[in-house]
Backbone and ligand atoms as CSV (ligand in chain L), in Angstrom:
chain,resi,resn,atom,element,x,y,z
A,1,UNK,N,N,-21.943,121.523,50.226
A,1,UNK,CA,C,-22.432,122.089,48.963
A,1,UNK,C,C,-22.455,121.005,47.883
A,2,UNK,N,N,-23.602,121.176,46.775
A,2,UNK,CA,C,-23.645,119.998,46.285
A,2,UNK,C,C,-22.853,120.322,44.496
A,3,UNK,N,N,-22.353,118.974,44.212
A,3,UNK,CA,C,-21.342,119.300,43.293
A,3,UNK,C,C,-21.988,119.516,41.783
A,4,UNK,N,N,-22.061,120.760,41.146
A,4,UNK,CA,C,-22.947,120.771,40.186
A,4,UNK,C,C,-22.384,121.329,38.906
A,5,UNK,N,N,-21.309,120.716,38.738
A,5,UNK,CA,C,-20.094,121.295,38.195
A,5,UNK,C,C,-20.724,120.733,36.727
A,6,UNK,N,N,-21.020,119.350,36.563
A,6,UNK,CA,C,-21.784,118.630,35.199
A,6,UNK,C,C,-23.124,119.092,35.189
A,7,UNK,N,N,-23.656,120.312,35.954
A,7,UNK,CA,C,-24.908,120.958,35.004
A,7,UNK,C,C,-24.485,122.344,33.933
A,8,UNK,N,N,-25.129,121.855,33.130
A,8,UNK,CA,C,-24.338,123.150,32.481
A,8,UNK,C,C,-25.772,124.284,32.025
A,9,UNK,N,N,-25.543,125.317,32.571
A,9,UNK,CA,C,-27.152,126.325,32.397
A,9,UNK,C,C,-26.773,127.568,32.437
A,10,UNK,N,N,-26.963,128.382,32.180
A,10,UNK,CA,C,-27.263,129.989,32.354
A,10,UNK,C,C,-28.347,130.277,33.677
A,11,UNK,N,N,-29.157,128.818,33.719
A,11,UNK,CA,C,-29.720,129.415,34.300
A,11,UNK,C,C,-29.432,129.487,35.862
A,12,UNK,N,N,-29.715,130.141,37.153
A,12,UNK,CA,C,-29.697,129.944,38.130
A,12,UNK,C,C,-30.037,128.903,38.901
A,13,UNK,N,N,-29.646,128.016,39.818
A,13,UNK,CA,C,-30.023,126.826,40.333
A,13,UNK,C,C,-29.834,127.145,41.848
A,14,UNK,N,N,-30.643,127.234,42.516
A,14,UNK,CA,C,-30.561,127.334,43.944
A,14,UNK,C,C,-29.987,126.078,45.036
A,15,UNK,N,N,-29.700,126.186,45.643
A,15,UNK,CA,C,-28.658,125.411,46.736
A,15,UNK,C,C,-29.545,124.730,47.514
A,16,UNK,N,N,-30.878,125.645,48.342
A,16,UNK,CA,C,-31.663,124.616,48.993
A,16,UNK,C,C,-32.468,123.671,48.507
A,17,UNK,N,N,-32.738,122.866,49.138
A,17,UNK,CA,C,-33.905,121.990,48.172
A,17,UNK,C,C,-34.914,122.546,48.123
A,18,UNK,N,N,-35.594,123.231,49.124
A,18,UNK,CA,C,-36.821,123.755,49.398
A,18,UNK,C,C,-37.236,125.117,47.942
A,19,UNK,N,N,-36.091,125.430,47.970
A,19,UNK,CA,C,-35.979,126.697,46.944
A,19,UNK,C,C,-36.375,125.956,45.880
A,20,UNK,N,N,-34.930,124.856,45.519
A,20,UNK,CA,C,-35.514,123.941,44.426
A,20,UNK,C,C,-36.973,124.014,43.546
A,21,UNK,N,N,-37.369,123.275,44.779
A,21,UNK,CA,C,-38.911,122.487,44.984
A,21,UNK,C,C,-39.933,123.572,44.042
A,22,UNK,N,N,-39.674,124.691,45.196
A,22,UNK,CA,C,-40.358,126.072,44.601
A,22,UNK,C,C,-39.860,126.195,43.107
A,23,UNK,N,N,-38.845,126.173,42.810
A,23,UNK,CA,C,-38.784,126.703,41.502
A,23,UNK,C,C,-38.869,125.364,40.608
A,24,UNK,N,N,-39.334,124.101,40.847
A,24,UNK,CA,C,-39.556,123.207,40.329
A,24,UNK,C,C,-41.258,123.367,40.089
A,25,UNK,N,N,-41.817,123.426,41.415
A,25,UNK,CA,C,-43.462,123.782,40.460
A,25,UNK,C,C,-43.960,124.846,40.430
A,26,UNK,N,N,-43.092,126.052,40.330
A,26,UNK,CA,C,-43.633,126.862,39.288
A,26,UNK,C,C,-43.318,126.555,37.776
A,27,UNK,N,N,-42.300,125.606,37.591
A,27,UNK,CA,C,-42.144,125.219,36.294
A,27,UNK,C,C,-43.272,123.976,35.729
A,28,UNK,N,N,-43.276,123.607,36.932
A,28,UNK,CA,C,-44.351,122.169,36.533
A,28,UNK,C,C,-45.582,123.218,35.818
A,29,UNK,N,N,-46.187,123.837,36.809
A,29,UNK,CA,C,-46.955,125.170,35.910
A,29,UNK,C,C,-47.393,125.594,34.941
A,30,UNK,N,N,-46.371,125.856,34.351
A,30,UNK,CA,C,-45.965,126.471,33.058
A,30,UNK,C,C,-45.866,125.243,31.729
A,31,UNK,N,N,-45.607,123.937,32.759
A,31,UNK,CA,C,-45.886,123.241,31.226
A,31,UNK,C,C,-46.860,122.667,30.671
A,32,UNK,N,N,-47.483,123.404,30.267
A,32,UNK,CA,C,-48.823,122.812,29.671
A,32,UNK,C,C,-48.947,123.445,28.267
A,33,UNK,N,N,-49.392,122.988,27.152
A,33,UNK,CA,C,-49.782,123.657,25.851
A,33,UNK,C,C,-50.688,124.289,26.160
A,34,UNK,N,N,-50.509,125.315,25.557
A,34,UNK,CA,C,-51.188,126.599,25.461
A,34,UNK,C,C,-52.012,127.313,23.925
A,35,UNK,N,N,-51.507,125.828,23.057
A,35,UNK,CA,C,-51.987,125.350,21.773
A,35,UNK,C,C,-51.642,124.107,21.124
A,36,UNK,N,N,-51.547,123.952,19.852
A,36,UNK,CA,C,-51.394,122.901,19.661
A,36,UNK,C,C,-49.284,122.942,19.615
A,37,UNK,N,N,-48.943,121.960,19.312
A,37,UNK,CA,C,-47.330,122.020,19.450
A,37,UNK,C,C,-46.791,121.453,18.407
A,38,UNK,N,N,-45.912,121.876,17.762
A,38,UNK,CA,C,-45.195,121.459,16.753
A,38,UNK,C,C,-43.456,121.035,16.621
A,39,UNK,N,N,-42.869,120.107,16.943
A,39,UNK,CA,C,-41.654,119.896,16.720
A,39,UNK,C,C,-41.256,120.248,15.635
A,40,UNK,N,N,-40.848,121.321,14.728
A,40,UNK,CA,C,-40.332,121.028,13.941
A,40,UNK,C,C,-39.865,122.468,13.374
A,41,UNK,N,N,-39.409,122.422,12.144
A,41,UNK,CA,C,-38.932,123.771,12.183
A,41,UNK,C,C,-39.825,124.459,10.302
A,42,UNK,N,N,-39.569,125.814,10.680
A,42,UNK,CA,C,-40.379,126.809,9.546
A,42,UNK,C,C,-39.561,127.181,8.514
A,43,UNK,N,N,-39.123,126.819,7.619
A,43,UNK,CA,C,-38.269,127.728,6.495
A,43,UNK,C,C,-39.488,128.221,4.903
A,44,UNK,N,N,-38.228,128.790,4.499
A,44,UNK,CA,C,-39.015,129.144,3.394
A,44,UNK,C,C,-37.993,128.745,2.484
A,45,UNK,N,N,-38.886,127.910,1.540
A,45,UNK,CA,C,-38.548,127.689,0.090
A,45,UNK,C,C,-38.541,128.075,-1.031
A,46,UNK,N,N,-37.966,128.471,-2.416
A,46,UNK,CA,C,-38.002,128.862,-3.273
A,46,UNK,C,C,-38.107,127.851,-4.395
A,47,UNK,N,N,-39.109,128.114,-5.203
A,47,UNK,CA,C,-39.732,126.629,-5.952
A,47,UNK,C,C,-40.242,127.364,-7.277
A,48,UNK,N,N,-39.793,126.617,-8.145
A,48,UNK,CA,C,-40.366,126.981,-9.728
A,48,UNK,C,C,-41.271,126.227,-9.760
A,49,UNK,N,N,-42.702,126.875,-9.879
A,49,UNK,CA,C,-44.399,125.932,-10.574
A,49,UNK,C,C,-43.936,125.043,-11.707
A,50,UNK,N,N,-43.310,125.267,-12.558
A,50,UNK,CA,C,-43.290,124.276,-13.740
A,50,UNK,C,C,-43.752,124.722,-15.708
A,51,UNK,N,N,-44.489,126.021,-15.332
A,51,UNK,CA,C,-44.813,126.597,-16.530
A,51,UNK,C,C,-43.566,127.716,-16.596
A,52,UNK,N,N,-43.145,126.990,-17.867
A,52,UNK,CA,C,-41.902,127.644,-18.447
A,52,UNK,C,C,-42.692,128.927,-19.103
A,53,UNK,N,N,-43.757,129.710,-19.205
A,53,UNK,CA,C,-43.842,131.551,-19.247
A,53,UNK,C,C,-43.937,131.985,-18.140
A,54,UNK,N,N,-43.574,131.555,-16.885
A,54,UNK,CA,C,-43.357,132.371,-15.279
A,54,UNK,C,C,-42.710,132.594,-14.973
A,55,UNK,N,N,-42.417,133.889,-14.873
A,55,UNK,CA,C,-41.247,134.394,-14.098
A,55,UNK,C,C,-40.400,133.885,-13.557
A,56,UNK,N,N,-40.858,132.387,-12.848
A,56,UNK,CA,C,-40.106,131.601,-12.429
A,56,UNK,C,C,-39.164,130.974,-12.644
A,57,UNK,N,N,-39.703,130.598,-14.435
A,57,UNK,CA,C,-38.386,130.194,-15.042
A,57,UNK,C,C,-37.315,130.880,-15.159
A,58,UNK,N,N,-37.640,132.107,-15.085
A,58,UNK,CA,C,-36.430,132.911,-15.751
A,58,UNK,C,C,-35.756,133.536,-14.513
A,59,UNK,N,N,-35.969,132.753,-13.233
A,59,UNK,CA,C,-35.033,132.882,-11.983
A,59,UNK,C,C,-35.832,133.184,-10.806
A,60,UNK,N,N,-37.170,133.887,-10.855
A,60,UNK,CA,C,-37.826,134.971,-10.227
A,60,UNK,C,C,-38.472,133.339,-9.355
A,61,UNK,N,N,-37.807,132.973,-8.627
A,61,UNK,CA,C,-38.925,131.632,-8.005
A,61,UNK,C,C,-39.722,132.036,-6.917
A,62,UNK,N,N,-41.357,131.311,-6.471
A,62,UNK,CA,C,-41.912,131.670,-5.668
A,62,UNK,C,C,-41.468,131.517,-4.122
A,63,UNK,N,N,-41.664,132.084,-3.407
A,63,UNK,CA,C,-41.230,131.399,-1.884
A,63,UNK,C,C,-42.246,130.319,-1.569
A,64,UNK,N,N,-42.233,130.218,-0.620
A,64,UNK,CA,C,-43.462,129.410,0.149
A,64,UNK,C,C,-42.777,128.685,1.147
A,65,UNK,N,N,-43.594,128.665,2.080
A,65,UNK,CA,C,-43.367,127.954,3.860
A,65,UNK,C,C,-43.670,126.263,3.828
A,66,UNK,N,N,-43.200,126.307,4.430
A,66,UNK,CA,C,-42.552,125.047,4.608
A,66,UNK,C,C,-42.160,124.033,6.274
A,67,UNK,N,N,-43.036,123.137,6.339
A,67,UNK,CA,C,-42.432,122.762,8.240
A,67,UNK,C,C,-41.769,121.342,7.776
A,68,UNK,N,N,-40.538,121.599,8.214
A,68,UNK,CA,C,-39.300,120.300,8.090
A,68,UNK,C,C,-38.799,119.560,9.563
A,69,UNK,N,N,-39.314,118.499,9.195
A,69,UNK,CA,C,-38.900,117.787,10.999
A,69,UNK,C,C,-37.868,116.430,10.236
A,70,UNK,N,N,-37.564,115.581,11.050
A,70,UNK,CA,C,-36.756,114.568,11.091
A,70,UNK,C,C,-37.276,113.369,11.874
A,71,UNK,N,N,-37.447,112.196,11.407
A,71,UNK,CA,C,-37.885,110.792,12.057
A,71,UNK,C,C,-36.917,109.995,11.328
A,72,UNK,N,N,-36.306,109.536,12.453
A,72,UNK,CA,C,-34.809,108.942,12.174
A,72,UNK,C,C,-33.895,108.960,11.088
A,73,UNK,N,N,-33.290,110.613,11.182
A,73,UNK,CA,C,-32.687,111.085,10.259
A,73,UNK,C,C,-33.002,111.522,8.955
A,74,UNK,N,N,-34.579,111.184,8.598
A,74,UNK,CA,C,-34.845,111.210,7.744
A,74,UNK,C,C,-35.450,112.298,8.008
A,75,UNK,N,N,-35.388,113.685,6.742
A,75,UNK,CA,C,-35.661,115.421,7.116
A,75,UNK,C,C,-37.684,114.581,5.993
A,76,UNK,N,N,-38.259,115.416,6.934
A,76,UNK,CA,C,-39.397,115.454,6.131
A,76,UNK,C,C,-40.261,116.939,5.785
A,77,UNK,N,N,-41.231,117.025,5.257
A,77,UNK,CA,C,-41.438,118.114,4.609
A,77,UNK,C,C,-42.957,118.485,4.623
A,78,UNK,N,N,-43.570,119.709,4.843
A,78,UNK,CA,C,-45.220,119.809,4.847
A,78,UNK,C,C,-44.941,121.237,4.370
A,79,UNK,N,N,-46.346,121.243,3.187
A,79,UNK,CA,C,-46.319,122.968,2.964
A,79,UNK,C,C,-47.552,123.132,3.869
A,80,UNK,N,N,-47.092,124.718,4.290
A,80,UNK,CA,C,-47.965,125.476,5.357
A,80,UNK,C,C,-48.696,126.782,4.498
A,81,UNK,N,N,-49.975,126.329,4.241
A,81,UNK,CA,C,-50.863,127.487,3.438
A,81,UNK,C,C,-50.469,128.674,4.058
A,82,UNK,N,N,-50.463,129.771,3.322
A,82,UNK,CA,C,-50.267,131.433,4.068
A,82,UNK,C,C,-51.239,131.512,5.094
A,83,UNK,N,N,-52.531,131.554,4.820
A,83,UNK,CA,C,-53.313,132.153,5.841
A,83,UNK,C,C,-53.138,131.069,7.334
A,84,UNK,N,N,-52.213,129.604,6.986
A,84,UNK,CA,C,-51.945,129.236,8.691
A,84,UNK,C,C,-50.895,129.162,9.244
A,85,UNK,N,N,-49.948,130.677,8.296
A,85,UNK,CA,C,-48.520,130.538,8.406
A,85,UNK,C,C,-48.315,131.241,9.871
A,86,UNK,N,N,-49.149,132.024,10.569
A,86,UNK,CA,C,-48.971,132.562,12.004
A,86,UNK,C,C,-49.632,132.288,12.890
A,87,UNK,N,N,-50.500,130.826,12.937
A,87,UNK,CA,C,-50.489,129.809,13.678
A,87,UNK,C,C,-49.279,129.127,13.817
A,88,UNK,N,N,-48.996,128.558,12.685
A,88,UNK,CA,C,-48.304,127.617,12.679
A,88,UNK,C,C,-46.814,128.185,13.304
A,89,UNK,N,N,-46.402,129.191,13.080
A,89,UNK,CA,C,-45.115,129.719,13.535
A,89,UNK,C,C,-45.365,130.175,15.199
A,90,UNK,N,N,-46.639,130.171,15.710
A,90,UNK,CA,C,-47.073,129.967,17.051
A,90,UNK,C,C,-46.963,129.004,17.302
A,91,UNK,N,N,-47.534,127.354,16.750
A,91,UNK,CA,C,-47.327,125.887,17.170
A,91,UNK,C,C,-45.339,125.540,17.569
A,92,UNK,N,N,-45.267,126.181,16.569
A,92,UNK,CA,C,-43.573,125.820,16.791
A,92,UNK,C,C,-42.710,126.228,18.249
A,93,UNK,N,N,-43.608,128.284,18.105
A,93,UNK,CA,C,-42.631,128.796,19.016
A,93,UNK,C,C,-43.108,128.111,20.742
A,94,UNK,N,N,-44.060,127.323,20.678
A,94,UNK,CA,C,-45.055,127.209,21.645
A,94,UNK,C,C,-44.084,125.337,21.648
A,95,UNK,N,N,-43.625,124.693,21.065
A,95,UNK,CA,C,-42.584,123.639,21.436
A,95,UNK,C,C,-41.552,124.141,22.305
A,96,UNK,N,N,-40.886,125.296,21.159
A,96,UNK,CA,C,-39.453,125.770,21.674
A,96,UNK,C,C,-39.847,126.013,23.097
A,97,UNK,N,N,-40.886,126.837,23.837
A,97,UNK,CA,C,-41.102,126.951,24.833
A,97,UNK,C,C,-41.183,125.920,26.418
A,98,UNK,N,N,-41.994,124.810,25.657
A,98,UNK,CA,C,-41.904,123.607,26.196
A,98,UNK,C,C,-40.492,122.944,26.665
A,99,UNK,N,N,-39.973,122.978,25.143
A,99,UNK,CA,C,-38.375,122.119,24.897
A,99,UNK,C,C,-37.540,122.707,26.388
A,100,UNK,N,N,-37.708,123.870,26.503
A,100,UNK,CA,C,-36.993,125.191,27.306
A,100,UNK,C,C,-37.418,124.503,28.587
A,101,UNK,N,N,-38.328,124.564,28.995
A,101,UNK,CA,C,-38.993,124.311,30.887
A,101,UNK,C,C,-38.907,122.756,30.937
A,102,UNK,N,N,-38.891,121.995,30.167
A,102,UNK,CA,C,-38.511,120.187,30.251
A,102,UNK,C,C,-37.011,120.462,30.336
A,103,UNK,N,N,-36.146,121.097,29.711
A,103,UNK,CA,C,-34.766,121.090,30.091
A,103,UNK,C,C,-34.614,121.558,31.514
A,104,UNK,N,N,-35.160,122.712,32.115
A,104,UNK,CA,C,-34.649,123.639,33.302
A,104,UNK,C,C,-35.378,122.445,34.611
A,105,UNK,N,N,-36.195,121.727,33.857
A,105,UNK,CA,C,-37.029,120.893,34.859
A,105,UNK,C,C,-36.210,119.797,35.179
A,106,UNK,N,N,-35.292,119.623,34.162
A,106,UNK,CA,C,-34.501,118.413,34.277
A,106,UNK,C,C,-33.551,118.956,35.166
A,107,UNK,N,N,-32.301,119.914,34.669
A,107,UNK,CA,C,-31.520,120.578,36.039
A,107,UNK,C,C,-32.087,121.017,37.510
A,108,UNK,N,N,-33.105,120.977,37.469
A,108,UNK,CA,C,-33.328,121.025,38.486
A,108,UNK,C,C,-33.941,120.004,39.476
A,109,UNK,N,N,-34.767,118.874,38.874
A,109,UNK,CA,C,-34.387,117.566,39.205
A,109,UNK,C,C,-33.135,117.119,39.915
A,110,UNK,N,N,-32.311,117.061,38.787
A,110,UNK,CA,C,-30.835,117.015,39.075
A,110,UNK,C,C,-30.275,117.126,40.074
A,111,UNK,N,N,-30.588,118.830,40.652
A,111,UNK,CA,C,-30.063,119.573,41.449
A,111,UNK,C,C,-30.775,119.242,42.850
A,112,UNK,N,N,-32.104,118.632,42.445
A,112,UNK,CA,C,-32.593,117.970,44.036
A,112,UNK,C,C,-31.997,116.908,44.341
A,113,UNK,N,N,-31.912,115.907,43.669
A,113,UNK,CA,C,-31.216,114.505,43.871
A,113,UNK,C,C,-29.822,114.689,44.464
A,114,UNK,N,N,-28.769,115.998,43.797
A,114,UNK,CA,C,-27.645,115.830,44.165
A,114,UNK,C,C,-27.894,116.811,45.378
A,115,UNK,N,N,-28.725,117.831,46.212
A,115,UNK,CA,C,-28.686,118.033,47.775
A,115,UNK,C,C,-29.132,117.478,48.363
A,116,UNK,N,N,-29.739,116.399,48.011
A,116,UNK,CA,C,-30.410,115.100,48.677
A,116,UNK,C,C,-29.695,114.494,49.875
A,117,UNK,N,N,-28.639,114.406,49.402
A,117,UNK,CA,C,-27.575,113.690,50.229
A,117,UNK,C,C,-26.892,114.676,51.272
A,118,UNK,N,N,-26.888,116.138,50.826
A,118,UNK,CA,C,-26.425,117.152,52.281
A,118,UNK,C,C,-27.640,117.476,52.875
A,119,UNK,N,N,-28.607,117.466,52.460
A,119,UNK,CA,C,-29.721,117.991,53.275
A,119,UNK,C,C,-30.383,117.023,54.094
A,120,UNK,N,N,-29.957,115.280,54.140
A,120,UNK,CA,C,-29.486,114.630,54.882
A,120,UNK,C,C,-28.871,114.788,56.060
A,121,UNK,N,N,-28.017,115.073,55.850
A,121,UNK,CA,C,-26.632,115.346,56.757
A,121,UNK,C,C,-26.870,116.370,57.670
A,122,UNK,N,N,-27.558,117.356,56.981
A,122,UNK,CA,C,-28.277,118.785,58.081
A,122,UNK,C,C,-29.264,118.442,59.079
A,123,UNK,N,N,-30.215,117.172,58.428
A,123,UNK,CA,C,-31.385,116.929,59.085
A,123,UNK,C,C,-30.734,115.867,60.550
A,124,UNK,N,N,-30.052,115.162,60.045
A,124,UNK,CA,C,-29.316,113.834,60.964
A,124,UNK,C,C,-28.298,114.857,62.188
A,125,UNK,N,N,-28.171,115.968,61.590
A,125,UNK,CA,C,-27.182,116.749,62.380
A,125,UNK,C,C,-27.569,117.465,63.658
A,126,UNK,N,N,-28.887,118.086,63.016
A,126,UNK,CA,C,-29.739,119.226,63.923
A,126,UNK,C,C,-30.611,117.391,64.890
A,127,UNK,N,N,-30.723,116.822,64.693
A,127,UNK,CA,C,-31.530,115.855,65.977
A,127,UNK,C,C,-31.174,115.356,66.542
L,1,ZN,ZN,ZN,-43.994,130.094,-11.549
């Protein structure tokens, strides 16, 4: 049995390789954009315009969206017009998705390399 004690997942990882394999390209599959992709993340901001008779001044600030990513530590900033605020919160969730099947693709990589070496041992055994 192969030692898989340093993967750490929720998810299920199968023992044979063959299983593996299978559940390796159905993931290969699945990774493809399915739009455009966005690293980064959606908040909403609260921002005073600057004309002291708006509501704003007097606490009432506007929201507005906002996509904040990071390039070497440094947080950066884009406003996202309303009408491409549910695209854009599609571009994102459509990374997270990605981020998700490049990780499970990696454990399971993993998990071929380390039965590599017993499924060896089965093959050298049975001939
Ligand atoms: Zn205002």
């Amino acid at each position: 049995m192969p030692d898989t004690k340093f993967i750490k997942s929720s998810m299920k990882i199968p023992q044979h390789p063959t299983l593996i394999r299978r559940s390796l390209q159905a993931r290969q599959k699945e990774l493809q954009a399915k739009c455009p992709v966005l690293a980064a993340s959606l908040v909403t901001i609260r921002r005073a315009c600057g004309n002291p008779n708006c509501r704003c001044a007097r606490g009432q600030k506007h929201p507005g969206h906002y996509l904040t990513w990071k390039v070497k530590a440094k947080t950066h900033t884009a406003y996202v017009p309303l009408d491409l605020l549910p695209q854009v919160k599609l571009w994102t969730q459509e990374h997270r998705r990605l981020k998700q099947l490049v990780h499970q693709i990696t454990q399971l990589s993993l998990a071929l390399i380390q039965t590599h070496v017993s499924a060896q041992r089965r093959k050298s055994g049975r001939s």
